[in-house]
C-alpha positions in Angstrom: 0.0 0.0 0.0 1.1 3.3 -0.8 2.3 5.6 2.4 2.8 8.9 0.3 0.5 11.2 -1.2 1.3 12.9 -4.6 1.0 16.6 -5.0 -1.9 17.7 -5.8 -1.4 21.4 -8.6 -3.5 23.6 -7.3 -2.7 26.9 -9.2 -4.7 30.3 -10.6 -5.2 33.0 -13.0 -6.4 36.5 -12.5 -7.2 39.2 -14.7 -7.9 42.6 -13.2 -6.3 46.0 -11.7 -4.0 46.6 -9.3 -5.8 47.7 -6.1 -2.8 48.4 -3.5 0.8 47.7 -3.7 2.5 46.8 -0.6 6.4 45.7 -2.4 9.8 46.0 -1.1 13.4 45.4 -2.0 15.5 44.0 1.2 19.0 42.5 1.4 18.4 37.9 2.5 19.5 35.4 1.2 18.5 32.7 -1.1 19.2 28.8 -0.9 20.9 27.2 -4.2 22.6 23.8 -4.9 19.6 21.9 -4.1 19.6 24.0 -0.4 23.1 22.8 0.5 24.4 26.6 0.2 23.0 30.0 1.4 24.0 33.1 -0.5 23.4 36.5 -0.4 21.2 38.4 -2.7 18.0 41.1 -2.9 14.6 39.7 -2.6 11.4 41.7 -3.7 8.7 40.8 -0.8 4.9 41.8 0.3 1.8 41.5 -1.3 -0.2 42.6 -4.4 -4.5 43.3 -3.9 -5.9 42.5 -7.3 -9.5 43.8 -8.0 -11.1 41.4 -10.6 -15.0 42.3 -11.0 -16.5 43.6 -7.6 -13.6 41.2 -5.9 -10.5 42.1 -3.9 -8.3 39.6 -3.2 -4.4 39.4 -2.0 -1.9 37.8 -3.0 2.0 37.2 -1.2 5.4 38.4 -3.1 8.3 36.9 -2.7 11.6 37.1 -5.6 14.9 36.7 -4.5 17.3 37.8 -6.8 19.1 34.7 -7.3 17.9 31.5 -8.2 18.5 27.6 -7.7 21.6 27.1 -9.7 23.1 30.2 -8.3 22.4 32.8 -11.8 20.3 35.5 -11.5 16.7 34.5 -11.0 14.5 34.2 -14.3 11.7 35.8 -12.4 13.9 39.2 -11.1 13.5 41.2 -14.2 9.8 40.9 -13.5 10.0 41.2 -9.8 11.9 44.4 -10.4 8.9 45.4 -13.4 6.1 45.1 -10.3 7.7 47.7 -8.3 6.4 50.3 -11.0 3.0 49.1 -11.3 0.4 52.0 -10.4 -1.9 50.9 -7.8 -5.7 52.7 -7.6 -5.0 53.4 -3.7 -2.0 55.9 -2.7 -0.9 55.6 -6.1 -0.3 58.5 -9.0 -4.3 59.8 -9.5 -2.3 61.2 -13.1 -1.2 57.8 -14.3 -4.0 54.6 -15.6 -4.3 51.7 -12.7 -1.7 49.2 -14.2 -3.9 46.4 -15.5 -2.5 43.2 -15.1 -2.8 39.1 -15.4 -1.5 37.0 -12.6 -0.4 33.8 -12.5 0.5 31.7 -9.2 0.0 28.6 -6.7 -2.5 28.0 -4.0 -1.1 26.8 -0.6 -2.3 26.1 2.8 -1.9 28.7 5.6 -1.9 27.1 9.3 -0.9 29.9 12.2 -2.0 30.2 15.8 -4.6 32.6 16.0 -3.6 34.3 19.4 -6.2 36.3 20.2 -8.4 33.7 19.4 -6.6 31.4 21.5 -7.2 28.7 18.7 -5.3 27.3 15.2 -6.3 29.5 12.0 -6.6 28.4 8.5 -6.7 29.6 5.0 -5.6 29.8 1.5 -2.4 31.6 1.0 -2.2 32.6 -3.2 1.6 33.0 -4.3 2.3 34.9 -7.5 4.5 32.9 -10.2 4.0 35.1 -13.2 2.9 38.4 -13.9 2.8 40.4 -16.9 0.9 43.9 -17.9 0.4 42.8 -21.7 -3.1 41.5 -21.2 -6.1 41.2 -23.7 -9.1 43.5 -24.0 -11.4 40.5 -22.2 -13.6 40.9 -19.0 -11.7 40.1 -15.2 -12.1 37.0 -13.9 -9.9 34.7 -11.2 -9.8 31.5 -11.8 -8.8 28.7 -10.0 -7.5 24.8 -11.4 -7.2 22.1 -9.2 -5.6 18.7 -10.8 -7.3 16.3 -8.4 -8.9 16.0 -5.0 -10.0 13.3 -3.0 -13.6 14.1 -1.4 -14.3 13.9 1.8 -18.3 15.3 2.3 -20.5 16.2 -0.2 -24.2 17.8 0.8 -26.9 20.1 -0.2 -26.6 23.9 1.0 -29.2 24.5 3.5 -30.2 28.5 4.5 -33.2 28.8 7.0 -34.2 25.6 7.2 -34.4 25.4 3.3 -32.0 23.9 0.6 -31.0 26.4 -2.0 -30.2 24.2 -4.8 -26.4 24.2 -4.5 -24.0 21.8 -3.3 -21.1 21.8 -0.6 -18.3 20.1 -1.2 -15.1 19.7 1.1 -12.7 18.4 -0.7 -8.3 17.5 0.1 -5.6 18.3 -1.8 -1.8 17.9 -1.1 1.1 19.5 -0.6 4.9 18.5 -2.0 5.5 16.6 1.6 2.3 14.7 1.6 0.3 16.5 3.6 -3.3 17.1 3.5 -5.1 20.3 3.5 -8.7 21.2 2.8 -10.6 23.0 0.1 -14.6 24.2 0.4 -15.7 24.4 -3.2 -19.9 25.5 -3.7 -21.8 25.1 -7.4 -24.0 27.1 -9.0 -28.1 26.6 -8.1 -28.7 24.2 -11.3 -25.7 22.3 -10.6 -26.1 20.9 -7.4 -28.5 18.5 -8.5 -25.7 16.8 -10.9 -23.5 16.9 -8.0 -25.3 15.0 -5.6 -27.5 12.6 -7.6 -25.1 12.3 -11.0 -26.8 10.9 -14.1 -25.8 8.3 -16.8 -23.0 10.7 -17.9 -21.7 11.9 -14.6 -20.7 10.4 -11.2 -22.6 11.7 -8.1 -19.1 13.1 -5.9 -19.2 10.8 -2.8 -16.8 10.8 0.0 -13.2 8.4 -0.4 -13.7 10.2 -4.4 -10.9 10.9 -6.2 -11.9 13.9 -8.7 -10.2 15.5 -11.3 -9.6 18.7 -13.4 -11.6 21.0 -11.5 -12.0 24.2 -12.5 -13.5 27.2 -10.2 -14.1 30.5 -10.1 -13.5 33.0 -7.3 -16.8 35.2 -6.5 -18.3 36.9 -3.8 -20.5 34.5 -1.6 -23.7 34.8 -2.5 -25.9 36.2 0.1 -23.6 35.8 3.1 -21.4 38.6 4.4 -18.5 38.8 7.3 -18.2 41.8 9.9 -15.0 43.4 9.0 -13.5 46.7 10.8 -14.3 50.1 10.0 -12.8 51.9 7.0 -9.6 53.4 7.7 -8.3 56.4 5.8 -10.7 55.2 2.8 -9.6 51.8 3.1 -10.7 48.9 4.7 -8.2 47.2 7.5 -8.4 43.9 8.7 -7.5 40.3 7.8 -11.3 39.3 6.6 -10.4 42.0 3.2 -7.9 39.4 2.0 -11.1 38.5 -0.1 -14.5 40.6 -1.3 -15.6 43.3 -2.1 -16.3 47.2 -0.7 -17.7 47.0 2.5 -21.2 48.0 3.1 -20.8 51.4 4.3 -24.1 51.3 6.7 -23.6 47.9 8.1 -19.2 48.1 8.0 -20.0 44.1 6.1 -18.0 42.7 3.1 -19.3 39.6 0.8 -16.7 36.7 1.6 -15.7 34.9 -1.2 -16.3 31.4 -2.5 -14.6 28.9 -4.9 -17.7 28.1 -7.2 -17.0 25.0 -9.1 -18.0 25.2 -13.2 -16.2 22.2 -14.8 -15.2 18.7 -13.6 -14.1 15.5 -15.5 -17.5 13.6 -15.5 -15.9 10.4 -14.1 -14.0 10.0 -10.7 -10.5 8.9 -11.0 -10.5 5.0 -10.5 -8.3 3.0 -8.0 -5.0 1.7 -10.7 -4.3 -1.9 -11.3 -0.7 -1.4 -11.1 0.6 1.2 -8.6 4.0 -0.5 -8.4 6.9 -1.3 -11.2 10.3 -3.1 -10.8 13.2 -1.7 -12.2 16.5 -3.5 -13.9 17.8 -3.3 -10.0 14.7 -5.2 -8.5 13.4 -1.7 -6.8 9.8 -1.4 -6.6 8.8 2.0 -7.7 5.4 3.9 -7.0 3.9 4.6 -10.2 2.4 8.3 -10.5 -0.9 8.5 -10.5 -3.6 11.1 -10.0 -6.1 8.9 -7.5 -5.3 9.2 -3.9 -5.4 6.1 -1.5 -8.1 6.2 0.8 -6.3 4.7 3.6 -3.1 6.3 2.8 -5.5 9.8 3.3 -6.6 8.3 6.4 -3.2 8.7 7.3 -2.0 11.8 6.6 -5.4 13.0 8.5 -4.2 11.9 11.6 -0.4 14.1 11.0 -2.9 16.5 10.1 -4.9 16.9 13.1 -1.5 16.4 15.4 -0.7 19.7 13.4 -3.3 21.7 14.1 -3.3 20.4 17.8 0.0 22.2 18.1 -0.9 24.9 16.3 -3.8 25.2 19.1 -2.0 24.7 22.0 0.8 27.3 20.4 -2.1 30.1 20.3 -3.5 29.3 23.6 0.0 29.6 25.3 0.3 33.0 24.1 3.0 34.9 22.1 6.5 34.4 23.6 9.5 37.2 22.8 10.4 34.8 20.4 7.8 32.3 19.3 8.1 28.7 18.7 8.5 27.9 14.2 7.5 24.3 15.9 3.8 24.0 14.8 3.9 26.1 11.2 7.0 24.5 10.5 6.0 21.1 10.9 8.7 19.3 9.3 8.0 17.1 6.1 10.2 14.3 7.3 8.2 14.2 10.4 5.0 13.8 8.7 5.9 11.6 6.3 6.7 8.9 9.0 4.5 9.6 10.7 2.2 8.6 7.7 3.5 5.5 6.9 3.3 4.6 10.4 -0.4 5.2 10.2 -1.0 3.6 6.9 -0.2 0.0 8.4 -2.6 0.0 11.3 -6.2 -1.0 10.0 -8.8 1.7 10.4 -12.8 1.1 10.0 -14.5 1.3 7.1 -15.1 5.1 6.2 -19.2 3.9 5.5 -19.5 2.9 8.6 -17.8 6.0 10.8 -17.4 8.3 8.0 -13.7 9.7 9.3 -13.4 12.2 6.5 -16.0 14.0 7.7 -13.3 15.9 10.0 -13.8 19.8 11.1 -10.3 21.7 10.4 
């Protein structure tokens, strides 16, 4: 049985303005020779809040000069180019808003929410490539997720009444193996397909693998988030990450949602062969885009041991110089931990349903 987890791409593509530009250049250092050597170089860090429709959303910055093999960095000259973008807030009211498309990866984002006194979660989106020769088309963010593995599917209820859509909490996976979740919602019409299928489509069920999905990032419909008040003709406040304006008589914002609109049809069967033997006689994992239920299992249970930490991290308070223990959880670490889990027999997920699991 397999005791790793491929990675999951889960990547995106925006088209919009710039809304703010928080980028600086600071001396660090950069890793090269596969991480065996540290070297000194510039790096170009913060974050970029693209508008795209009536959404705001921001994403992290971070170029170092140099890159992997030690030569300057094939993404610098670009780096350097989004220093000079013109953002609509504190930017020059004489120049256009720099129009731009986006390019980048979606990753998890575990941290100890201390005044909370409990483990926070969300989606961090890192830019890859940027560029400010875009076409004449409408804004849109979009979002492309290779595969998944499900792990509850159900039908959106509001007041006591379903709405038509569906809910789906899905899993992807990082380059370490480790699991993270994803809430994805449909359209009204298409949460019927979701949870009944028809002769052309699979119902999604839990222990699924799915793949190719394709969503779009939109204000939630209906359902709005408290935010803080308006500062300076802004809006402060780790809840603007995503949405749009905030309501000026109720100081509200519409949260976003990933709103799935195309799916292969079929789920991703379990392989015959997961295994080959080479010319030495070393069995080798074949790649393959469905993920192991058991193996899933697993990496839940390094998972939740995470966020435990994470937890107890938060609820111990800030220190003058805080523990890296629990964000930093090390891939090693988890992947042992995973295989060690893999071997132990755990109950049928019908009967218990252990992906249902609140993060």
């Amino acid at each position: 049985m397999e005791t790793t987890l491929n990675k999951t791409n889960f990547t995106f593509t925006a088209l919009g303005t710039v809304n703010e530009l928080n980028l600086e250049m600071v001396d660090g250092k950069a890793k090269i020779n596969r991480g065996k050597e540290e070297v000194p170089c510039q790096v170009i860090r913060g974050t970029v809040t693209i508008k795209t429709a009536n959404l705001i959303t921001t994403l992290r910055a971070y170029f170092p000069s140099v890159g992997y093999d030690g030569a300057e960095s094939r993404q610098w000259n670009m780096a350097q180019a989004m220093l000079e973008w013109n953002p609509e807030i504190k930017g020059n009211s004489a120049m256009p808003v720099t129009r731009v498309r986006i390019g980048g990866e979606i990753s998890p984002n575990d941290y100890p929410s201390y005044k909370e006194k409990k483990a926070g979660y969300s989606l961090r989106y890192s830019i890859r490539s940027a560029s400010t020769n875009v076409p004449d088309e409408e804004d849109y963010f979009n979002i492309n997720l290779s595969n998944g593995f499900v792990t509850k599917v159900a039908p959106e209820v509001v007041d006591g009444e379903e709405t038509g859509r569906a809910m789906i909490k899905m899993l992807g996976v990082t380059y370490n193996g480790e699991v993270f979740p994803i809430d994805i919602t449909t359209d009204n019409d298409a949460g019927e397909l979701i949870l009944e299928g028809d002769s052309d489509f699979d119902a999604f069920e839990p222990a699924q693998t799915r793949s190719n999905l394709k969503m779009e990032l939109v204000n939630a419909m209906g359902q709005q988030v408290e935010v803080k008040k308006p500062v300076r003709g802004r809006v402060i406040g780790k809840k603007v990450r995503h949405g749009a304006d905030p309501d000026e008589k109720t100081g509200s914002m519409w949260r976003s949602i990933m709103v799935l609109r195309e799916v292969d049809p079929m789920q991703v069967e379990e392989p015959e062969e997961k295994t080959y033997t080479d010319d030495e006689g070393n069995e080798i994992a074949i790649d393959t885009m469905w993920l192991n239920p058991e193996t899933v299992k697993a990496a839940l249970k390094v998972r939740k041991e995470k966020v435990e930490a994470i937890e107890a991290e938060a609820i111990k308070g800030k220190q003058e110089k805080p523990t890296q223990k629990a964000n930093q959880f090390q891939s090693s670490k988890a992947r042992a931990q995973a295989k060690v889990a893999a071997k132990k027999e755990i109950a049928d997920p019908i009967n218990d349903d252990p992906y249902d699991i609140e993060f």
